[in-house]
C-alpha positions in Angstrom: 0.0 0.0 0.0 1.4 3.7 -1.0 1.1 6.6 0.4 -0.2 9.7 -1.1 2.0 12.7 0.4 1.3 16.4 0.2 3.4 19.5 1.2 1.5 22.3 2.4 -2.3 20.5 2.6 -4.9 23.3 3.7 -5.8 23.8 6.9 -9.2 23.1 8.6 -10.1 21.2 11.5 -10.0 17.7 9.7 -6.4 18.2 9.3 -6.0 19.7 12.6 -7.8 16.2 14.3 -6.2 13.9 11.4 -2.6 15.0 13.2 -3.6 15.0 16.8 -5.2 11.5 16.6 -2.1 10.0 14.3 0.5 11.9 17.1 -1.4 10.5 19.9 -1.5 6.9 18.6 1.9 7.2 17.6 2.9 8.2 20.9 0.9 5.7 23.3 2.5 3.0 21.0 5.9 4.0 22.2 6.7 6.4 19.5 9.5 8.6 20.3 7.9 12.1 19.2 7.7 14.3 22.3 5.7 12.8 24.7 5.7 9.2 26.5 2.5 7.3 26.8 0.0 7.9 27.9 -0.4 11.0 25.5 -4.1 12.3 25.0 -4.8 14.8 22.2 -5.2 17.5 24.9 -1.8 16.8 25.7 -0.6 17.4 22.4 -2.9 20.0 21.3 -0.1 23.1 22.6 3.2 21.6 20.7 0.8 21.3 17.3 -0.3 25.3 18.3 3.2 25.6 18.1 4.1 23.9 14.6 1.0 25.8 13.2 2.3 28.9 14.3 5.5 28.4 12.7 4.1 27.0 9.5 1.8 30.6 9.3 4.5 32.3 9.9 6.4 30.2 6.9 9.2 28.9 9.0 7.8 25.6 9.3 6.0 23.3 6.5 4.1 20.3 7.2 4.5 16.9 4.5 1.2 14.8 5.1 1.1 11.1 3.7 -2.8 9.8 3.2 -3.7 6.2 2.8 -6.4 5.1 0.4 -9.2 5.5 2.8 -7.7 9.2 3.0 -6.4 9.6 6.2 -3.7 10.9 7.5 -1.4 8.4 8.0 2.0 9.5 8.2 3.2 13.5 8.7 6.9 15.0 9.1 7.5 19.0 9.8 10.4 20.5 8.0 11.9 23.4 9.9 13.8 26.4 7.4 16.9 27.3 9.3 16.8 31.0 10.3 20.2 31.5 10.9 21.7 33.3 8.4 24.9 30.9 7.8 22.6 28.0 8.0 20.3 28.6 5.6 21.5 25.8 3.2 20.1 22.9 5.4 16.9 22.5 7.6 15.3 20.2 10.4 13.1 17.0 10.2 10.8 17.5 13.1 7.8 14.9 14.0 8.4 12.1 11.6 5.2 9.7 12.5 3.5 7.0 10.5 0.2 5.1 11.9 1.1 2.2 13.8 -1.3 0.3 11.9 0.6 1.3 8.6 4.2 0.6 10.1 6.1 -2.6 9.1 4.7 -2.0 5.4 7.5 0.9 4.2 5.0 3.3 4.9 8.0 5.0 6.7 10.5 4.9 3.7 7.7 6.6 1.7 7.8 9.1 3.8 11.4 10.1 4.4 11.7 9.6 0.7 9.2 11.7 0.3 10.3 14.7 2.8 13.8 14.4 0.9 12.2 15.2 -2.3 10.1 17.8 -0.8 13.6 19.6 0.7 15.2 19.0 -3.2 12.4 21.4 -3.9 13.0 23.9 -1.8 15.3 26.9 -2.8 19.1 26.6 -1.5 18.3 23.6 0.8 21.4 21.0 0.7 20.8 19.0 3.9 18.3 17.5 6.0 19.1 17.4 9.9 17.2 15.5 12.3 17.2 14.3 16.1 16.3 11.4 17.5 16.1 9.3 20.9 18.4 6.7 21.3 17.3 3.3 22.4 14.1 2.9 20.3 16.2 1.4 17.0 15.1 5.0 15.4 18.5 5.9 14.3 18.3 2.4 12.6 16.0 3.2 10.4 17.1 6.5 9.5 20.3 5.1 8.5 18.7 2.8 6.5 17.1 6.0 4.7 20.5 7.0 3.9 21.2 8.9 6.5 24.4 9.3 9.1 24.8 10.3 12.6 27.0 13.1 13.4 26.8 13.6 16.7 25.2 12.0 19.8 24.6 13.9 23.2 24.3 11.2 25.9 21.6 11.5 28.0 19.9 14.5 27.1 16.2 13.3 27.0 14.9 12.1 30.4 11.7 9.7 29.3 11.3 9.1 33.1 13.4 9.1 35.9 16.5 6.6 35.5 15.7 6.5 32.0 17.6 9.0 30.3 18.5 8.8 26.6 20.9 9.7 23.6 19.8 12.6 21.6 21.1 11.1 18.3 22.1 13.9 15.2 21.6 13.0 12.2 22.3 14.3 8.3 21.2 13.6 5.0 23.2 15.4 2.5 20.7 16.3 -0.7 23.5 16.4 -3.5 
């Protein structure tokens, strides 16, 4: 089963509930995008306030991936870099895909997907993302082609005792 990805979809309240529901499931199934289960939408609700803010105020664009019942399915933010010497490269924030579409290469669809989506972007050379050690993420992204450069050890507390590797990660574009 493919996904069907858009950049930019409008806004609205089915989008708005299509990403709260997918980030909560994601979560309370041990996904490692900001919060530890249990995660309610309320819960969530603020940090995507956040990411809409940023994408209104175009520093921030959202990459949706639909299933063929159309719904959202998989999502990935991509952060512009406002420094002025960093312009060439931004951030992969919030990569999710279902649980119930995971194991399929839902998630390969969609990193390929946000690569292509950076390619079109004006000056954009790299992709850079973060992501907790310990959950096999940095696995899969280096099976997506890209490599770690850098690894701050125990920089995310998930609960006390259980602190974890914030792993960095880059994709060169060229």
């Amino acid at each position: 089963m493919a996904l069907t990805f858009e950049l930019d979809p409008p806004g609205g309240p089915a989008l708005r509930d299509g990403v709260l529901e997918l980030w909560a499931d994601v979560s309370n199934a041990g996904g490692a995008v900001g919060f530890v289960p249990p995660a309610t939408v309320d819960d969530i609700r603020p940090e995507w306030v956040k990411h809409l803010t940023a994408m209104a105020e175009g520093r921030m664009r959202l990459l949706v991936g639909r299933d063929e019942d159309g719904e959202i399915a998989a999502t990935a933010f991509l952060a512009l870099n406002t420094h002025r010497l960093m312009t060439h490269w931004i951030w992969l924030y919030t990569v999710m895909v279902h649980p119930r579409h995971q194991g399929k290469g839902c998630g390969r669809e969609l990193m390929a997907a946000a690569a292509e989506a950076a390619r079109g972007l004006d000056g954009i050379e790299a992709i850079r993302l973060t992501c907790r050690g310990g959950t096999g993420a940095d696995r899969f992204y280096s099976a997506c082609g890209y490599k770690e450069v850098g690894r701050v050890p125990g920089a995310i507390r998930v609960a006390d005792g259980d602190d974890r590797d914030d792993v960095i990660m880059l994709l060169p574009l060229n």
